[in-house]
N, C-alpha and C positions, 0 to 999 in steps of 0.2 A: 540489375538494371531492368525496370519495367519501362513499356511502352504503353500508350493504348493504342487504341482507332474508333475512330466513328466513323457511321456512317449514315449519312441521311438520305433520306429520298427526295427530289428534287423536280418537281415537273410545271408545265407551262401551262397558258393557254392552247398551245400549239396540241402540247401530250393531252389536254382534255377533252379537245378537238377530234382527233385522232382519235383517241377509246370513244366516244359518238360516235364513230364511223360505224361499225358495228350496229350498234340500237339505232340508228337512221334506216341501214340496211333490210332491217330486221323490222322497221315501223314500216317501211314502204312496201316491203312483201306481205307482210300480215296485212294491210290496206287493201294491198290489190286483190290477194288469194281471196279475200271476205269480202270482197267490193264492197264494203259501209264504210269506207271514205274517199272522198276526190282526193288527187293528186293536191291540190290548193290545200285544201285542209291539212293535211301531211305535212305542205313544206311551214306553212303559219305553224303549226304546234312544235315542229322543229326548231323553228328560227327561236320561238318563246321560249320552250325547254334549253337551250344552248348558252341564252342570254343567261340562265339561274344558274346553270352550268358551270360557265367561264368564270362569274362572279362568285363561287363556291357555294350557292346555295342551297342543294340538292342534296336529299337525303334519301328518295328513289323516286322510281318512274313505272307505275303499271301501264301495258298497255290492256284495255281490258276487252270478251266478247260477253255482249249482256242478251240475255232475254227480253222476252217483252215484257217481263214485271222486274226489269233491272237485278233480276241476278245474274251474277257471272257463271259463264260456262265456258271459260277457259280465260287463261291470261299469262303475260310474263312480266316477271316485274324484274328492275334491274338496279340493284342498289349501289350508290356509291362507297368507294373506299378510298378517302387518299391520304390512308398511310401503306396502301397495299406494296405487293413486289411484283407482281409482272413488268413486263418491260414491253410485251407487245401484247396483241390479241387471237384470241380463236378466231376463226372463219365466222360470218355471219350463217344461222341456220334453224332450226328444229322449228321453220315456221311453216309447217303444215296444213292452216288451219283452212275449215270448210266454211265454204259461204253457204250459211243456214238459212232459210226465210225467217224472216221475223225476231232477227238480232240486229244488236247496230254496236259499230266498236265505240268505245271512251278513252282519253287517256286519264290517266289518276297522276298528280306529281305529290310528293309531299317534302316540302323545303325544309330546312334543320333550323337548328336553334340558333345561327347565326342570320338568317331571313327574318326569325321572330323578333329579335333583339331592336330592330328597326321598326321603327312607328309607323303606323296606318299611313302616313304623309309622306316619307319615305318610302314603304313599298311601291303607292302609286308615280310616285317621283320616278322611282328605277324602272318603272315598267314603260311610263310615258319617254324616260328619256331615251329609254331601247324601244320603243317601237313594237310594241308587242302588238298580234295582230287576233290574238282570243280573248274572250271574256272569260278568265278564270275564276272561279269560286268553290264553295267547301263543296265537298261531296257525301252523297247520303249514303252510296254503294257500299256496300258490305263486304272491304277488300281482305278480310281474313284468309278467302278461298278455303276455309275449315273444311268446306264440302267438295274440296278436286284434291287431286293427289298432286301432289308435291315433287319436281325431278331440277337435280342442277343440271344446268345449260353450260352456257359457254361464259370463257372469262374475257372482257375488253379491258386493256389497259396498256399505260404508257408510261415508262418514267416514275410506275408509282402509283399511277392513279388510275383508278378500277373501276370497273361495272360491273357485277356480278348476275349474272341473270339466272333466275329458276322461272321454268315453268309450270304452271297449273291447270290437270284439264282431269 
């Protein structure tokens, strides 16, 4: 007599939420430590990022420090997984970063192939109808970080669904 089992991973809006907790933590320290952004600005790019989020759109999230000829000199970027196994998350942390003269932060998002599947009229649809409060567009920055070194961070996740962040400096 055989049996099987499966088993699936299963998580909410609530568990997506929740692994945000972390990368919110983590965008509001690196904001302040670097003072190159207002609190307002933090919470608008939050709200936006959250919206792509809940809707499954996200594929990752740099948070970036640029020079003044827009290269980066440090970043963390945080990608999602949701077929991952955690079920909870690491402490929010390894945000050190110095407020330099003559940098200013960026965030980078870049949405998966279920974002792109949806026509030009639909993206601005989902965006107008959430309320989004940045003007999002492509970005020229050169987010390879080919030139920082490379460290895993900490893991966010709920239920399943993950954030993985490495940093870059």
């Amino acid at each position: 007599m055989y049996s099987t089992y499966t088993s699936t991973s299963t998580y909410t809006v609530v568990d997506i939420r929740k692994t945000f907790e972390g990368f919110s933590a983590d965008f509001r320290m690196i904001a302040s430590r670097t003072e190159k952004m207002t609190g307002q600005d933090v919470e608008s790019t939050l709200h936006d990022i959250m919206r792509w989020a809940e809707s499954k759109y996200l594929d990752y999230v740099d948070i970036t420090l640029l020079d003044k000829n827009n290269k980066p000199i440090r970043a963390a970027r945080y990608t999602v997984d949701e077929n991952g196994k955690a079920v909870q998350s690491d402490r929010a942390g390894s945000n050190s970063w110095p407020n330099i003269a003559s940098t200013h932060l960026t965030v980078i998002v870049k949405k998966n192939a279920a974002w792109y599947s949806l026509t030009q009229e639909q993206q601005s649809k989902f965006e107008k109808d959430n309320g989004f409060k940045r003007n999002w567009g492509p970005s020229s920055i050169d987010n390879s970080y080919s030139h920082l070194s490379k460290s895993g961070a900490q893991l966010y996740g709920s239920n399943g669904y993950e954030l993985k962040k490495v940093n870059f400096q």
